[in-house]
N, C-alpha and C positions, 0 to 999 in steps of 0.2 A: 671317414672315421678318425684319423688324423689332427683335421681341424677339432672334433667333438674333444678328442684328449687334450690337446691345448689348450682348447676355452677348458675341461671342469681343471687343468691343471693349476691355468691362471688365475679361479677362482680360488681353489684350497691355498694360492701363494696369498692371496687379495686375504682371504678369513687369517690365515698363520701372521700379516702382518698385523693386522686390527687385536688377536690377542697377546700380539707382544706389546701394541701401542696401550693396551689396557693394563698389562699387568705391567710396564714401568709405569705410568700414570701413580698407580697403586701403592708402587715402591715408592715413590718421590716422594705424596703425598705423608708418606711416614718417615720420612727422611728430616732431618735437620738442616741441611744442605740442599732443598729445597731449589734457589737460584741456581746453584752449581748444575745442578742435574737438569735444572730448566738451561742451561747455558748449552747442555751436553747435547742438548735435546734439539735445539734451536741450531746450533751447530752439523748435524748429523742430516740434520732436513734442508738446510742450506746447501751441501754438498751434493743432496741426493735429487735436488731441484734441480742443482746446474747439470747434474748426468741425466736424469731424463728430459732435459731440454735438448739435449746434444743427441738425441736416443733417434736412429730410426723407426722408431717399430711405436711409431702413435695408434697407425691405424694400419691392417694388414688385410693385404688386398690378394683374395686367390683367382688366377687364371686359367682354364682349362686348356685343352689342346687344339683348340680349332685356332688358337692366334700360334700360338708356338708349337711345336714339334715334340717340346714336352713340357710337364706342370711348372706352371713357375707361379714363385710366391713374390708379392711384394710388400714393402716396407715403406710408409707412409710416414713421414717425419715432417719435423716442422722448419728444418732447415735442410734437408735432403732425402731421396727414394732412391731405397735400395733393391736390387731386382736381384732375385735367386731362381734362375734356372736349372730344373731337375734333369740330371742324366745320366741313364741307366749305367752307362761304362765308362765317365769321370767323377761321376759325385754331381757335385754343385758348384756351381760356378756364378760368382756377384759380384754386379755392375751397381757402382754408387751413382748419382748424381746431383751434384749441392745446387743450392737457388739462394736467392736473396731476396731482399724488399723490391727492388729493382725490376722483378722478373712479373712479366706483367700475367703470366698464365697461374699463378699464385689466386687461389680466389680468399673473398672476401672474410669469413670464418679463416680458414690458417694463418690471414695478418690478425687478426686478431687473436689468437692464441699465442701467437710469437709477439705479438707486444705485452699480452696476459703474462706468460712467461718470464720475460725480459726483467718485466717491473717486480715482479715476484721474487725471481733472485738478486735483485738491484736493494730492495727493501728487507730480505730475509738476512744480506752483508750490513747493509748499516742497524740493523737492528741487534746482529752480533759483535759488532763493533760496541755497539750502545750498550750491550748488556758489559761487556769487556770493564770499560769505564766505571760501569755501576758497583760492578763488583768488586773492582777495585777501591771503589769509592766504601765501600761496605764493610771488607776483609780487613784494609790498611786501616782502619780509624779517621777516613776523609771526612763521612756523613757526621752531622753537629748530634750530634747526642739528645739533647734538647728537639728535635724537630720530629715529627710523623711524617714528613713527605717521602713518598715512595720511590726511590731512585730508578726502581726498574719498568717504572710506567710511559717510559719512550717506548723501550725495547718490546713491552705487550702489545702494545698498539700496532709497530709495525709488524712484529710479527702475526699478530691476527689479521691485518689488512692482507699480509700474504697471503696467509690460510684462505681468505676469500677469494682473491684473486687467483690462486693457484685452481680451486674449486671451481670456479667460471672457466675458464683455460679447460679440465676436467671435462664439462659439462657441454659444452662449445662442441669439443672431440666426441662427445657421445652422441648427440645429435645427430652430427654429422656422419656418424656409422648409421644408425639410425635408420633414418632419413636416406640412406644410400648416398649422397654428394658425390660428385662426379670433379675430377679434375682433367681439365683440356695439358695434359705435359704436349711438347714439344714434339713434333714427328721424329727427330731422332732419338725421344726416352723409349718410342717402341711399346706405346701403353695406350690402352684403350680408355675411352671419357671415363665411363664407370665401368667397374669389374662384376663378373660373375657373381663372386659374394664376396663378403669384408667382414671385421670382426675389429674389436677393441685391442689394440695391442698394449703389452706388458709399459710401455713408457706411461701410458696414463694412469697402471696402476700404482704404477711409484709417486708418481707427483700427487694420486688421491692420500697416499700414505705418507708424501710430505704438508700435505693441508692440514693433517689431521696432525703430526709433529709440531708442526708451525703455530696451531693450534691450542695445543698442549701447556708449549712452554708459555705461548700469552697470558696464560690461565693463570699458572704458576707464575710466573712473574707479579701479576696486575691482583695477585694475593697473597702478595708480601706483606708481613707486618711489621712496625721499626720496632726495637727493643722497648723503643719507650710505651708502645702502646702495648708492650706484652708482659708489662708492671703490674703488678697482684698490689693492691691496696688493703692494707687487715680493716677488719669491720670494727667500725663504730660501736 
């Protein structure tokens, strides 16, 4: 019953985030400051890339009592698994354990999510960086007056390459719930190939709600218009 609240909980977070992503969408779209708000935007998803990268809880794995003495939940991450043991008269008690590239019980899908990742937040900072420039290039009176090239069609680009990449990464992780995927950890993690049952954890839903951020701002960037082309000519 427990796991059933969780999941419709993490779905009403998952719906709450897509109609806040819609109604600033909405707002910017009517905004004059348009880059700014795409900066804000691309900014916010940036940070929120790098904390569900860091996030144990990709995939969450439930154990029954025939391995342990009592329920224990675990936390499937893409750089470490955290194990939560239930008990009746301490509470909860959790065991971390981080991994690396290195660690050869890693299977094929997690290195690929953790490089999906990586490149995601590697491209969502220079793309912030690049909008930075832009803007300044826009605000201070850098851009030549005279020209229509768009200053902020680096920063679209990379940021929509995240948005996709971030989505694959997504996509990767839900399969592999899916699909059930089993992980061989180490005889001292104390965890068996595959578990009882699994479910989506909350880290993926943040990263789908930074694709969709990451997304956003591309949009609004890579539909900038320069001053000069937003010149009204009287009619003839």
């Amino acid at each position: 019953p427990s796991a059933g609240i969780k999941g419709v909980r993490h779905h009403c977070l998952a719906g709450f985030f897509c109609l806040v992503f819609a109604v600033t969408m909405l707002l910017l779209s009517k905004s004059a400051n348009c880059q700014v708000g795409g900066f804000a935007l691309a900014s916010i998803a940036w940070v929120l890339c790098s904390i569900s990268t860091g996030l144990p809880q990709w995939r969450v794995w439930y154990l029954n009592e025939t391995m342990f003495t009592e329920p224990t939940t675990v936390f499937i991450g893409m750089w470490q698994v955290c194990i939560y043991h239930q008990n009746s008269k301490f509470g909860s008690a959790r065991v971390c354990h981080g991994y690396t590239y290195d660690d050869s019980f890693i299977p094929l899908d997690v290195h690929i999510v953790q490089h999906l990742l990586l490149i995601s937040s590697m491209l969502g900072l220079i793309g912030t960086v690049a909008t930075m420039f832009a803007l300044r290039k826009v605000y201070v009176g850098k851009a030549q007056k005279n020209t229509t090239h768009n200053p902020f069609v680096l920063s679209a680009i990379l940021n929509i390459i995240a948005s996709i990449f971030l989505l694959l990464a997504v996509l990767f992780n839900y399969f592999s719930v899916v699909h059930k995927a089993g992980i061989a950890f180490p005889p001292s993690f104390h965890l068996p190939l595959y578990p009882p049952s699994q479910r989506i954890g909350i880290a993926s839903i943040i990263a789908s709600l930074c694709a969709l951020m990451f997304l956003g701002s591309g949009i609004i960037f890579i539909s900038y218009t320069s001053p000069v082309e937003k010149q009204v000519f009287p009619e003839i």
